[in-house]
Every structure is written in structure tokens, then in C-alpha cells.
MIZA-58433 format. One line per 4 residues: for each residue x, z, y of C-alpha. Coordinates in pm, 1 decimal. Layout:
! MIZA-58433
X:Z:Y  ... .
//
This chain:
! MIZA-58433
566.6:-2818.3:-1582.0  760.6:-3143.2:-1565.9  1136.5:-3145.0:-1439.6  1380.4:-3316.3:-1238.6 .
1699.2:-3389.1:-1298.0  1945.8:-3306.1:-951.0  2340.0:-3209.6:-858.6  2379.4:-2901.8:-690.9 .
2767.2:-2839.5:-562.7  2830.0:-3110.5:-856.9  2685.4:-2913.4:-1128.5  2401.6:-3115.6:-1306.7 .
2045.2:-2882.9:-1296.3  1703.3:-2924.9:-1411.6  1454.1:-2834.5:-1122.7  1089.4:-2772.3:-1163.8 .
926.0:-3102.4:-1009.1  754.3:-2978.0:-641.3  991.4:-2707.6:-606.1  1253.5:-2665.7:-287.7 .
1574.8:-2694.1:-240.3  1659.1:-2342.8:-172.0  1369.2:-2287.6:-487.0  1615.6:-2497.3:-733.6 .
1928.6:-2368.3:-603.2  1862.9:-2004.2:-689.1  1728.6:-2078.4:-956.7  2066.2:-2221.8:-1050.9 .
2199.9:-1870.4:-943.8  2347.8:-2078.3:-645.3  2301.1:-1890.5:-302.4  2181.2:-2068.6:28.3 .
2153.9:-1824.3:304.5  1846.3:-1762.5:510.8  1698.8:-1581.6:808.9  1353.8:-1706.5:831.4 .
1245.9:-1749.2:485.9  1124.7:-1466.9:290.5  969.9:-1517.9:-75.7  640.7:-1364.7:49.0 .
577.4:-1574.3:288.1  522.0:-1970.8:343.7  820.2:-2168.4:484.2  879.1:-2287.6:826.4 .
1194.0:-2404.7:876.9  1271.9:-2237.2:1189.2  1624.7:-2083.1:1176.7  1818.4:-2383.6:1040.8 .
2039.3:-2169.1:845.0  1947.6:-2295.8:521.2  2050.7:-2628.0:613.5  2199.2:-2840.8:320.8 .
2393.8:-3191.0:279.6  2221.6:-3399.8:80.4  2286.3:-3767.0:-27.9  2146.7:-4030.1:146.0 .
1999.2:-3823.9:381.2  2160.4:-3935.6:770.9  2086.3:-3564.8:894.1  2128.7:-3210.7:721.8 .
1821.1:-3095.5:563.0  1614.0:-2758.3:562.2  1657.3:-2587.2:243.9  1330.6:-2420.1:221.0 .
1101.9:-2724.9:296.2  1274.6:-2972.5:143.1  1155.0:-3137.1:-203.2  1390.4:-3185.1:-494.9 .
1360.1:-3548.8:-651.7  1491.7:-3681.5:-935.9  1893.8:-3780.0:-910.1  1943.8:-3548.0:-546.1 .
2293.3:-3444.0:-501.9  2317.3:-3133.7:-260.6  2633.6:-3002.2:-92.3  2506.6:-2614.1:4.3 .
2875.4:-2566.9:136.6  2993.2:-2882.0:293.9  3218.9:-2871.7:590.7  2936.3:-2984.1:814.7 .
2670.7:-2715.4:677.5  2904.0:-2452.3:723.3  3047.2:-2575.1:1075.6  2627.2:-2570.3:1143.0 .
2537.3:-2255.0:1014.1  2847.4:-2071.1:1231.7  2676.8:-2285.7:1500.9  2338.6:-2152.0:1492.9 .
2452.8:-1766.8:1414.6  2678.8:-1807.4:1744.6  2394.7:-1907.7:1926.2  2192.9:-1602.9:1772.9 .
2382.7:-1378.0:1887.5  2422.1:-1493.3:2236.6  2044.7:-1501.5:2291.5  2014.5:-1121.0:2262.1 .
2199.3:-788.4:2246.6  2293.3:-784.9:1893.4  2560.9:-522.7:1929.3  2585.7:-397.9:1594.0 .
2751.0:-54.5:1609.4  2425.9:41.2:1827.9  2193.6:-116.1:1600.1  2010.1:158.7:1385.7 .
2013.5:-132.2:1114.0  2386.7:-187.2:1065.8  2435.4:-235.9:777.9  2149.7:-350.9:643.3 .
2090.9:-652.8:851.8  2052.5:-1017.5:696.7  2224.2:-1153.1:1042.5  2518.1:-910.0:1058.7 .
2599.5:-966.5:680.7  2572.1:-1340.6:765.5  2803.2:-1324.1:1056.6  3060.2:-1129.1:829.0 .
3003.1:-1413.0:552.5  3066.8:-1699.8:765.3  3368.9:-1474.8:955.9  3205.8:-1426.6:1321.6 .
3448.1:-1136.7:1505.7  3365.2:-1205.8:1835.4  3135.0:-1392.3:2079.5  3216.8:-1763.6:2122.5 .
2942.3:-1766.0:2376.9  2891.4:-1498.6:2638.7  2559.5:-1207.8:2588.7  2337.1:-1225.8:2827.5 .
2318.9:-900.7:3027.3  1939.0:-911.0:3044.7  1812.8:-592.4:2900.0  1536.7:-667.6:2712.7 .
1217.1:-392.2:2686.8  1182.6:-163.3:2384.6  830.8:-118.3:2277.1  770.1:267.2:2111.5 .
374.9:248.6:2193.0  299.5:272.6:1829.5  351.7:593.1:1628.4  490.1:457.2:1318.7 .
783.9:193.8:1446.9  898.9:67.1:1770.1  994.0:-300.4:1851.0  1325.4:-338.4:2011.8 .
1297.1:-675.6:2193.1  1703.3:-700.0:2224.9  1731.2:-784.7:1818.1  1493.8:-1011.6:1792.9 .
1573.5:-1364.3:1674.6  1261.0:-1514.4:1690.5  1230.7:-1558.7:1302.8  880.3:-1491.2:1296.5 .
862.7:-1335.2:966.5  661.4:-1061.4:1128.2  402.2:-1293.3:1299.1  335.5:-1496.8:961.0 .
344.2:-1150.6:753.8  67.2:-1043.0:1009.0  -131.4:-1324.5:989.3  -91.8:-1431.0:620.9 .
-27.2:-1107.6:443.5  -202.8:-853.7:684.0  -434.4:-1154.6:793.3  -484.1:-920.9:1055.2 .
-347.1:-1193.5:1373.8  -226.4:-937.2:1581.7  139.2:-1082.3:1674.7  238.9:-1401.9:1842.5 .
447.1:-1563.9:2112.2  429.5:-1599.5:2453.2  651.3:-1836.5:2694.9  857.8:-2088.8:2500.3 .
1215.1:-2177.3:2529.6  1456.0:-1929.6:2586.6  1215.8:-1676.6:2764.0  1020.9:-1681.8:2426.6 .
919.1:-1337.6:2309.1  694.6:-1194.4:2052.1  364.4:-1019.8:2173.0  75.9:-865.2:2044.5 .
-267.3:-973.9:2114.8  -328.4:-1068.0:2464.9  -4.9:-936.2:2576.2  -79.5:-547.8:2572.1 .
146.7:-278.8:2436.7  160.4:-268.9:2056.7  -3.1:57.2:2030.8  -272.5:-75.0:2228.0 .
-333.5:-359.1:2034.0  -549.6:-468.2:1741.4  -229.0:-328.8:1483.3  -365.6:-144.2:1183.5 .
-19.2:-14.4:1111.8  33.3:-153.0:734.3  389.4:-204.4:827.3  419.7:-510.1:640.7 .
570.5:-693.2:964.0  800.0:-366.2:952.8  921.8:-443.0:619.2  953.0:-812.0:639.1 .
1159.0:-803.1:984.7  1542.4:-904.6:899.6  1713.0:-725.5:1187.2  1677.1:-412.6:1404.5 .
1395.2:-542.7:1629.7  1127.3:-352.4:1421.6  1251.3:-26.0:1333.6  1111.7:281.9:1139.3 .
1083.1:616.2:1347.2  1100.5:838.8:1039.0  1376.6:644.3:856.1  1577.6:553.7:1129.8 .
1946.4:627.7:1086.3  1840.9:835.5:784.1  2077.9:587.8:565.4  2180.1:300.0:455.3 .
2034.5:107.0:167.3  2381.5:191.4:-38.9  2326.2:572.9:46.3  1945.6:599.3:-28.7 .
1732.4:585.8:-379.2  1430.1:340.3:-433.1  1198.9:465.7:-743.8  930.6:191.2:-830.1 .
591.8:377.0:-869.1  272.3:341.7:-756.4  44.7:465.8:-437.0  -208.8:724.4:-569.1 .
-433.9:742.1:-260.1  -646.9:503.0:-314.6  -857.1:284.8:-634.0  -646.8:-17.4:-536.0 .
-298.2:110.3:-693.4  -90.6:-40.8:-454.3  309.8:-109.5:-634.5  582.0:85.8:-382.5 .
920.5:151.5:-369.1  947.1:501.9:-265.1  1295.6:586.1:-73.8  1451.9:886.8:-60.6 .
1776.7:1074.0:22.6  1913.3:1470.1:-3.5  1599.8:1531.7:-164.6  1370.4:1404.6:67.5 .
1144.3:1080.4:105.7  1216.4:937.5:398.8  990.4:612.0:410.1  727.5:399.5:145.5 .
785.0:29.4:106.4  593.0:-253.5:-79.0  716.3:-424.6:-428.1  705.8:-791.8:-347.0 .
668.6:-822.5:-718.5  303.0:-586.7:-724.1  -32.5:-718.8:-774.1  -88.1:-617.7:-429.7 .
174.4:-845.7:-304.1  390.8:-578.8:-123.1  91.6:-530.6:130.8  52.7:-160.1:177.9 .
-193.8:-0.4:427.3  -118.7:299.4:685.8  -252.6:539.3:383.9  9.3:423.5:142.2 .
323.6:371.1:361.2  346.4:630.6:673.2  61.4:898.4:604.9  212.8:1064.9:306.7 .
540.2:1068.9:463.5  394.0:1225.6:797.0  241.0:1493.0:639.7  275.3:1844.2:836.4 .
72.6:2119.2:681.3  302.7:2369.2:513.4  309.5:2324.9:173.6  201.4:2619.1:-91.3 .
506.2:2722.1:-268.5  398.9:3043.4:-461.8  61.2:3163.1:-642.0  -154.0:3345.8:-451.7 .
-399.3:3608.4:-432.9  -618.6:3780.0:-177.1  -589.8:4141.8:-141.4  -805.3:4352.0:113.7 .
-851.2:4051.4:305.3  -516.7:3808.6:331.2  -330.9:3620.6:55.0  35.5:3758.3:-41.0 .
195.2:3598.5:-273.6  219.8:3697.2:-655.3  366.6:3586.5:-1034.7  206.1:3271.8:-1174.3 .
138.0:3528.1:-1500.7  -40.0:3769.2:-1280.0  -208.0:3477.1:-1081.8  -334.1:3312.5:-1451.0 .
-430.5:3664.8:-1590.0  -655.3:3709.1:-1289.8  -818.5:3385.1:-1294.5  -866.5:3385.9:-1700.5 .
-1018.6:3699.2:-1630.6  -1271.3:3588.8:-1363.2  -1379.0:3280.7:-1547.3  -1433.0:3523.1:-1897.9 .
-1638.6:3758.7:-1642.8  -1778.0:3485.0:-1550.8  -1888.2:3231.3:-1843.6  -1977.1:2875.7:-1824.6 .
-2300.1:2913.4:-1695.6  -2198.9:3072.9:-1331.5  -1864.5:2864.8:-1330.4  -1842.5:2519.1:-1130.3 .
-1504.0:2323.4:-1173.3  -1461.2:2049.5:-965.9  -1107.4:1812.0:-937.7  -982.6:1559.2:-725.0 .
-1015.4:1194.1:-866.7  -670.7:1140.9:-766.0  -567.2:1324.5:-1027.7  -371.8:1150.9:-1332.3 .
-509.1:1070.2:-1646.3  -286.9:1381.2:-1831.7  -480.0:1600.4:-1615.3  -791.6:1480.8:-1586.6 .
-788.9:1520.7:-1968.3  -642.3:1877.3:-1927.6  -940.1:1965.8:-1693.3  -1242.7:1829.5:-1928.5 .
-1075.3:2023.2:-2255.8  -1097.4:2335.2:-2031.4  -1392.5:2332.5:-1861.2  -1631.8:2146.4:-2045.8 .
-1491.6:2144.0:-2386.4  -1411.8:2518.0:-2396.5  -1566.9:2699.2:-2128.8  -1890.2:2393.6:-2144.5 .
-1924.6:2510.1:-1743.9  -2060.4:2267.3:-1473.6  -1808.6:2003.9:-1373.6  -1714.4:1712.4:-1158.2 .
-1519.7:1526.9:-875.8  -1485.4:1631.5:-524.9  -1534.6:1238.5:-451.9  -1831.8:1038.2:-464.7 .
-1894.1:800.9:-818.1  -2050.8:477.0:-895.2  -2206.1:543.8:-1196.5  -2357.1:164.0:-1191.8 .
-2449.8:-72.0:-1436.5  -2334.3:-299.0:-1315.9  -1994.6:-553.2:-1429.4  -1624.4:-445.1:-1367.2 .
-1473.8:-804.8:-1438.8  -1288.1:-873.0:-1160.8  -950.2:-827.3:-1018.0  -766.1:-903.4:-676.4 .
-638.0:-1232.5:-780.6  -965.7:-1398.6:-858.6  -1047.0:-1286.9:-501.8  -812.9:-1545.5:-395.5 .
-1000.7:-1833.0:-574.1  -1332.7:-1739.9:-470.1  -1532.1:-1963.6:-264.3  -1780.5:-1663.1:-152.5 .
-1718.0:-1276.5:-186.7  -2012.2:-1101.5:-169.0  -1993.0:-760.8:5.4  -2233.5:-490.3:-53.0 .
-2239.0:-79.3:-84.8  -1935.1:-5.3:110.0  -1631.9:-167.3:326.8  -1295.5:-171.9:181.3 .
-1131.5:-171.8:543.2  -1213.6:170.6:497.6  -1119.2:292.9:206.2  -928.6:26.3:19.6 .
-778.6:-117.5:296.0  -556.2:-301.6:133.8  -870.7:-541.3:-82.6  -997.4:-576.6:223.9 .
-715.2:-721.4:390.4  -722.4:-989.8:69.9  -1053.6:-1041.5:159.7  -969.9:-1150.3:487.3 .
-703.3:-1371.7:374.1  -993.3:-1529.0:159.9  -1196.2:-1598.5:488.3  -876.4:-1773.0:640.7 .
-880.2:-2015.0:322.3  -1221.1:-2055.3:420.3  -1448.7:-1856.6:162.0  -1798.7:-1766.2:263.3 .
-1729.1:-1374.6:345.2  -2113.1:-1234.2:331.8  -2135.0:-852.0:434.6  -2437.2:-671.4:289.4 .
-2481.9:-347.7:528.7  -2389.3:-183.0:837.8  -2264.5:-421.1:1099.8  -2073.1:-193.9:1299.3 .
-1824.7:-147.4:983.7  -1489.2:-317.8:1006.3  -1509.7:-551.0:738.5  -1822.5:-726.6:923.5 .
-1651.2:-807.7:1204.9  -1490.5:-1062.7:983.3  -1753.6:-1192.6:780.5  -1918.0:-1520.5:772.4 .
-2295.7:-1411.1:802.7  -2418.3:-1045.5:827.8  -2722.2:-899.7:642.9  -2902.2:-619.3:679.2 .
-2952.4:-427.7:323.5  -3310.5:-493.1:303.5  -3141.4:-897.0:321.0  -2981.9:-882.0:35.9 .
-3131.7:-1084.6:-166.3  -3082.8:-1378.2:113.7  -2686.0:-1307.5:35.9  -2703.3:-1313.7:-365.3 .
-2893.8:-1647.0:-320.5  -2586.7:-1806.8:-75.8  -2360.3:-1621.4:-352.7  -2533.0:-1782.7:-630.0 .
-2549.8:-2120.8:-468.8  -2156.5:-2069.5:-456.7  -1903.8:-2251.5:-738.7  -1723.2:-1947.2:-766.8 .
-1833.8:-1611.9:-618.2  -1710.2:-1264.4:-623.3  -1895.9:-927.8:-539.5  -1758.8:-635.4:-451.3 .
-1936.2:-306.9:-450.0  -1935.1:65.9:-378.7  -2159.4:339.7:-419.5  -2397.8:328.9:-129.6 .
-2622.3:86.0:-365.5  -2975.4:180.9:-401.4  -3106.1:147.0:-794.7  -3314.4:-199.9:-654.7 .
-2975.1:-343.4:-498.5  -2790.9:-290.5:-832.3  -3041.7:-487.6:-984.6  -3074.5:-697.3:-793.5 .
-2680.2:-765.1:-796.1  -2684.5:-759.5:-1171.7  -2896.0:-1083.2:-1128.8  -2534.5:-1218.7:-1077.7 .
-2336.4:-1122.7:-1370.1  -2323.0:-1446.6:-1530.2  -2226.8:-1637.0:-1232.9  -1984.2:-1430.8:-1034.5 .
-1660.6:-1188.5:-1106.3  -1749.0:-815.2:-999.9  -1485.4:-571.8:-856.5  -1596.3:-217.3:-798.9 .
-1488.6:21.5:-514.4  -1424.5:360.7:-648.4  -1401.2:589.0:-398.4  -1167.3:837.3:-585.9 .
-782.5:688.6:-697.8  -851.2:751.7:-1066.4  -1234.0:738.1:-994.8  -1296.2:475.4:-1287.4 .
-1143.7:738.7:-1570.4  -1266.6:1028.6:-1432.3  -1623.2:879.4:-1461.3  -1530.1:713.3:-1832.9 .
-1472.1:1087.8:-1925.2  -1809.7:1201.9:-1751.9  -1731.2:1314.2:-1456.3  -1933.6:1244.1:-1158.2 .
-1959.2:1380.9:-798.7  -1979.3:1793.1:-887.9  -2074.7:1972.4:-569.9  -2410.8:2133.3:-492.8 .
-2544.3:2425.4:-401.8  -2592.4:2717.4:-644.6  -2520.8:3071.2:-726.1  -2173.8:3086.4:-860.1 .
-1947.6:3352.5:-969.8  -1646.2:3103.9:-961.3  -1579.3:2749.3:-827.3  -1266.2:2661.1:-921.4 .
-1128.6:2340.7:-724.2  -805.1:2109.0:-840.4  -795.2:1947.1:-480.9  -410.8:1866.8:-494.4 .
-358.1:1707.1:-185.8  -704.4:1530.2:-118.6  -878.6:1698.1:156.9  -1198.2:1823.7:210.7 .
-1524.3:1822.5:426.1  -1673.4:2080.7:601.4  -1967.1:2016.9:355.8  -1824.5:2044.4:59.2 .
-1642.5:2351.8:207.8  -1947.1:2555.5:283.1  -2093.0:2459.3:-60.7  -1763.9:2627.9:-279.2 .
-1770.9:2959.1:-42.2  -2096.1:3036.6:-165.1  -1909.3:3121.3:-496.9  -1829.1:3481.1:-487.3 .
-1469.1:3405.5:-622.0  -1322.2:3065.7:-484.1  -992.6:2935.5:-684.3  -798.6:2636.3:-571.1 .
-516.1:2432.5:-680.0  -374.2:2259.4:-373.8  -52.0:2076.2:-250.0  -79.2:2197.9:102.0 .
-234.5:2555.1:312.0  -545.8:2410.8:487.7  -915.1:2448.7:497.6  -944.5:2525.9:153.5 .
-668.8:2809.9:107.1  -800.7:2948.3:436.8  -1074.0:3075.8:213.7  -1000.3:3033.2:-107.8 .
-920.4:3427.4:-347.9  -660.7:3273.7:-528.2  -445.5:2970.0:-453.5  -198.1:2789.8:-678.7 .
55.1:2528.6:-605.1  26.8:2182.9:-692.0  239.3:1905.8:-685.4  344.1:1658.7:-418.2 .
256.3:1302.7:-417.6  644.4:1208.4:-467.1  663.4:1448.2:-796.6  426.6:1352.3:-1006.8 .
458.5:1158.3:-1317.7  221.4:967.7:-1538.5  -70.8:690.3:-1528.0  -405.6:626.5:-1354.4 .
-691.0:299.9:-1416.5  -769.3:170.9:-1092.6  -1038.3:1.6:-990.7  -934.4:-346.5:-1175.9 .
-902.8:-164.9:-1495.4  -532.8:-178.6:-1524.3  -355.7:114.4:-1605.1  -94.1:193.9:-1312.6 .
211.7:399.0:-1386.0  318.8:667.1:-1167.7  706.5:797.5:-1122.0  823.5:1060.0:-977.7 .
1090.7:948.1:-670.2  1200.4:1355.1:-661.8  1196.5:1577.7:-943.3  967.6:1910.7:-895.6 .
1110.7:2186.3:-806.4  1186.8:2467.5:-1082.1  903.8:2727.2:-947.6  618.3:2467.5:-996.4 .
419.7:2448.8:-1275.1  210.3:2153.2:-1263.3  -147.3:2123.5:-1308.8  -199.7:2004.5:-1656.1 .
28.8:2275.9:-1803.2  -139.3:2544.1:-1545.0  -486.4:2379.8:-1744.6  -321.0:2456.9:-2048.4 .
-200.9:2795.7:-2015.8  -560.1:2887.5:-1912.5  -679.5:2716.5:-2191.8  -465.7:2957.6:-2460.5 .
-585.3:3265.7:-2263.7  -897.6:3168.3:-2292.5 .
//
């Protein structure tokens, strides 16, 4: 990419040609301050804080819209930028009730740190006494109308991030406020509660009901890892402090563009079953707890008693490749028993070419077997985004799902071949699939595989492993002297339920007491979602890595080395 050559504070620096001011500057590891611009998100220019001096320019200039050109000289801390930017934070902070030592973000806030950088210690123009209203309608985060500066990070994070349009204004002028929808409470709205609006929002207004006043970002601990509940492998930051997570944010830097869904970011952390902290075993009717030697000795002995013929193992495809690998040397390699997933496979033939980015140069996605808005929430919010950029968004299947509320044309799946032809007819199409495909659909999909990109939708986290290493959905009915179950933390239906009691001795390996323990002869503990460590292939084929943001406590013994100690008694 070509350069240009510009002066920033009098330093010569060579700018990428197109870039912005603010792009060049920190580059040069020169800071402009901002309120309303935020790297994920287009600029708009709204705050004036970035405002520069430049050469020839009569007026001072926005930072984060402005071009470089070749031979621009830029003041970033003239005596009329500064004298500008105090200006505009004054004004800030008379519009609302930004008193700090109230504000559960103290601390942390881009406008407090900018009013202690450009020496604000009081109020040159009176707060309003106005009490503004405080919005807690939604169960995740409230929105505290009294911080709000009207940056509108969270409206364009909703609209280009989410593309979900839920946020916006209503009045103008100084009675401006931010709304949702037609001007109903937020947990009334059309919010799907991916937080990103949460996460982008510079000030208190949007605040975290878990997190809240739980620390400061000097007293907490981010640990980059990766979401493991669903295929998409969403890149978080997972924050924690004492020993405890206390909330799940987005890496900016992830393929998935810091976009989590309610799955990734607040479920996991609002999780209330109790958790299973010891082995155990049932004895004349209820479980009491006993040695993880006693509790392997029993099980080795049932599935000796037992044999490979009247065992069934099944496992959760979110587990990690280390035990995934753990579970096949057991079961099938040693013990050659029935096995398989607890989720539902693809097992298609079908291409697995594609990845999120090329859904954001398609010109027509193609839709068919399932609806990521339901289980990979986050694709299916970049799918959206692709309809806003104006890609042909054809939905193959029921038109009550979510996802076909927001497509371009609807088919019925006995029309698909009417959407491959529009997809074909396309310059540069993508299809994305799931398993509800009947064996004519797939082929007639595969009719495409020269001409478009294909992304799969595994149902299961590490669903495209699991079935590289043979494993495919593994319940039905049968008579069973043992199921054994690795469910971790995924839960189970009532189905699948009814199908492993039939097994006159039921073992499970589970994160939580629930459904499963309720019945289960002998339960072991499994990790948390937070404690475990090692890597996963998600549905793009990349191989995700997966870090624990607590270590485990001493008592646990984690599934792959509970696999293996079965394996030796065996």
C-alpha cells in the first residue's frame, strides 16, 4: 500500500495513503483522545473530542474522519484543541449526572479519565437537577439514562455489529435520549442480549448486573480463550477476581469480531445448579458421596461385567480434542462398545470450504438445513450484516424460524432447487448448512460446489472432530447393562433421558446435579467451562485454543485422566 508523507506534533511520519488522522497518529504511537470512536466500529464524528489543528485548514478538524494527504502538518495538542476539548468535556458533564463517586464505573470510564487528563475538578457549568430514568427491564444490564453522553457507540454496535437495529434516538437537541425500538422498555424490546452495546458503551450508562462494583479493571484478571458452547468458537476475554468469573467479554481482535451472543457472554456466568464436587454412588436408593478409587473400581467393574457388547458410551461434542481422543481409545479401541455424541451430526458429503469472512463478500448466502439464530447465533448475526450490505439472504425451510424473518425470499424445502438456481446465478455465493438435509437436498446442494464457498453448522462445539474420529449421534434404544454418559455441562432432553435409564447401570460425568444425576448410579465430577484447557476445530476448520481463566480445584480429576485411569484398570 502506497504512503504519504505528513508532520505530526513536528515529527516527520509515513502514513498509509486513505488512512485517518487519528489512524496515522497512533500509528505513530501518538495519542488523540476519543469518546465516540471505537476501532470496531465506523466513524462518525460526533463527540468532537478528537479534534486536531491542521495546516491550512480555517477550522479544527475531526480526527477520525479526516484523510491524511501528502505534506499535512497536524498539531494534536495545540492551545486551541486543548482549550476545545476542555470545552466539549465541560459541556458533557453538565448535560447529565455524571457524578463519579456514584458511578459503578469509576474508574474505568473513558470520560472521567479524560476529565482528569485535561484537569476538570469541578463544574464550570451548573448539572441539571433533572433525574433522568434508569432502565433495569432487561436481566443481563440496566441502562442508566443519567451517564449517557449520547456517543452512540451502542446504537451503531447494535446495528452494525449485532445488525440487530434495536437502539436509536428519540427527540433531538438537548431532550435527546437513546430508546429501543418503538420506545418500549428494553426488556420488552426486540434485544437479543449479545451485550455487544454493553461492552462498547464508554461510561456508566450501560452497566453489568453481575459485574457491577465487582472491581476495577486494575483489580480483575482477563485470560484470552475461547467460548466452547457453540461450533462458531467465538474469541473472549474471560474476567475474573478472588477466584471467581465475574463477566465474559469479546476480543476485538477474534475472527468473530468481539460479537458474542447471550450463550457465550451471560449464560455461563448465570449458571445456578449446584455443581458436583465429589464422586458418587447410589446406595439403597440415594447417592452419598465416595473416593474417586472406589468410584473407578466400581465402574471398571461394571463395564468388565458388562463387555462391549451391552455397553453404550456416549460424550458431549463439547468436549476437547484431548478427551475426545481419551474417550474413543477407551471405548471403542479397548472395550470396541457402541459409541457416540449426545448431539446430532452432519455426516454430509458435502464441502466444508468456507469461513465467516467470505460471508462478508458474498453476494448471496444460501440457507438450508437449519438456522444459525438458533444455534450459532453469532454466524447468523454476520449473516444479517451481509443482508444490510445488500446480499441476496435465501432461507431454505421453516418460515417461522428466526433467521427467515430476515431473508430476502423464503422457500419451502421442496423449493429448493428454485434457491440453488438464484444462488448459482449469483457472482459469489455462500451456503450454509445443518443437519436437517434430506439425502436429495445434499445433492442437490453439492450441485454447487464449484461455484459457491460452503460453511457447515455443527450442532455440537467440537462436532466436526468428534465426527472426523467416527463419532456420530449415539443414542437409541436397546438393552444395556451400562450407558455411560460424559455430558460435562451440556444438558439433556427428556428423550435422550428416558433412552439411558433403560440401562440397568447409568454412569455420568457431569459439571452440574440435574436431570441426569437425578438418576444416574454413579456420578463423577467434571470440569467447569472456566477450567478447562486445550483445543477444539470448529465449524471453519480452525483449531481454537482453550485456556483456563481459573485453575481446577485440587479434588478434580478431569475427564481425560478419569478416561485414562479406566483405561489401565481395564
Amino acid at each position: 500500500m502506497s504512503t504519504v508523507n505528513i508532520k505530526i506534533n513536528g515529527t516527520p511520519v509515513q502514513a498509509k495513503e486513505g488512512s485517518t488522522v487519528l489512524e496515522a497518529s497512533r500509528a505513530a504511537g501518538v495519542d488523540i483522545p476519543t469518546l465516540c470512536h471505537h476501532p470496531a466500529l465506523a466513524n462518525i464524528g460526533a463527540c468532537r473530542i478528537c479534534l486536531v489543528e491542521i495546516a491550512k485548514q480555517p477550522a479544527l478538524q475531526p480526527a477520525c474522519t479526516f484523510p491524511v494527504m501528502e505534506g499535512m502538518e497536524v498539531e494534536t495538542e495545540s492551545p486551541r484543541a486543548v482549550e476545545i476539548r476542555k470545552f466539549v468535556l465541560e459541556m458533557l458533564f453538565s448535560e447529565r449526572n455524571h457524578y463519579c463517586m456514584y458511578c459503578e464505573m469509576s474508574g474505568d470510564c473513558e470520560l472521567q479519565a479524560l476529565a482528569y487528563r485535561y484537569k476538570l475538578d469541578h463544574w464550570t457549568y451548573p448539572s441539571p437537577q433533572e433525574k433522568y430514568e434508569v432502565d433495569g427491564s432487561r436481566k443481563y444490564f440496566m441502562m442508566d439514562h443519567n451517564r449517557c453522553i449520547l456517543c452512540r457507540r451502542c446504537i451503531r454496535a447494535c446495528a452494525d455489529l449485532a445488525a440487530n437495529n434495536t437502539l436509536g434516538l428519540k427527540f433531538r437537541g438537548a431532550k435527546t435520549m437513546i430508546n429501543a425500538d418503538m420506545d418500549v422498555p428494553f426488556g420488552d424490546s426486540t434485544c437479543v442480549s449479545c451485550g455487544t452495546c454493553l461492552q462498547v458503551c464508554p461510561t456508566g450508562a450501560l452497566v453489568d448486573r453481575k459485574s457491577a462494583y465487582m472491581g476495577r479493571n486494575c483489580q480483575v484478571e482477563k485470560t484470552a480463550s475461547t467460548c466452547t458452547f457453540c461450533s462458531v468458537g467465538c474469541q473472549t476475554q474471560v474476567v475474573t477476581r478472588g477466584g471467581h468469573p465475574i463477566r465474559v467479554e469479546g476480543d476485538w481482535d477474534g475472527a468473530n469480531g468481539g460479537v458474542l451472543c447471550q450463550a457465550g457472554r451471560f449464560d455461563p456466568i448465570y449458571e445456578m445448579a449446584p455443581r458436583i464436587t465429589a464422586p458418587l454412588m447410589r446406595k439403597k436408593g440415594k447417592l452419598e458421596e465416595v473416593g474417586m478409587d472406589d468410584a473407578l473400581a466400581a465402574i471398571g467393574a461394571k463395564l468388565k461385567a458388562a463387555g462391549g457388547a451391552r455397553t453404550r458410551a456416549v460424550i458431549t461434542g463439547r468436549a476437547l480434542d484431548q478427551t475426545l481422543d481419551a474417550f474413543v481409545g477407551l471405548f471403542r479401541d479397548k472395550l470396541q462398545a457402541s459409541i457416540g455424541t449426545l448431539e446430532p451430526s452432519l455426516g454430509m458429503d458435502l464441502p466444508q470450504d468456507g469461513t465467516l469472512a467470505s460471508l462478508d463478500g458474498a453476494d448471496a448466502i444460501l440457507i438450508a438445513g437449519g438456522d444459525p439464530l438458533d444455534g450459532q447465533k453469532v454466524l447468523g448475526y454476520r449473516i444479517k450484516r451481509a443482508r444490510q450490505r445488500g446480499a441476496a439472504v435465501l432461507f431454505v425451510g421453516d418460515a417461522k424460524a428466526d433467521l427467515a424473518r430476515f431473508a430476502t425470499k423464503k422457500f419451502a424445502p421442496e423449493q429448493l432447487d428454485k434457491a440453488i438456481a438464484l444462488c448459482a446465478a449469483a457472482a459469489s455465493p455462500a451456503v450454509v448448512y445443518g443437519d436437517g438435509l434430506t439425502e436429495e437436498a445434499i445433492n442437490q446442494l453439492a450441485t454447487l460446489k464449484d461455484k459457491a464457498r460452503f460453511l457447515p453448522l455443527y450442532p455440537a462445539t467440537n462436532g466436526r472432530q468428534a465426527e472426523a474420529l467416527g463419532l456420530r449421534y449415539g443414542l437409541s434404544a436397546g438393552d444395556l447393562n451400562v450407558a455411560f454418559v460424559l455430558a460435562q455441562d451440556a444438558p439433556l432432553t427428556e428423550g435422550a433421558l428416558k433412552l439411558l435409564r433403560a440401562a440397568k447401570c447409568l454412569i455420568a460425568v457431569a459439571s452440574h446435579a440435574g436431570p441426569l444425576t437425578e438418576v444416574a448410579d454413579i456420578v463423577l465430577p467434571a470440569a467447569l467451562w472456566y477450567e478447562r484447557q486445550g483445543t477444539f476445530c470448529n465449524l471453519e476448520g480452525r483449531t481454537m485454543t482453550v485456556t483456563p481463566a481459573l485453575k481446577a480445584p485440587e479434588w478434580l480429576v478431569e475427564e481425560d485422566e478419569v478416561l485414562s485411569r479406566l483405561a489401565a484398570k481395564l
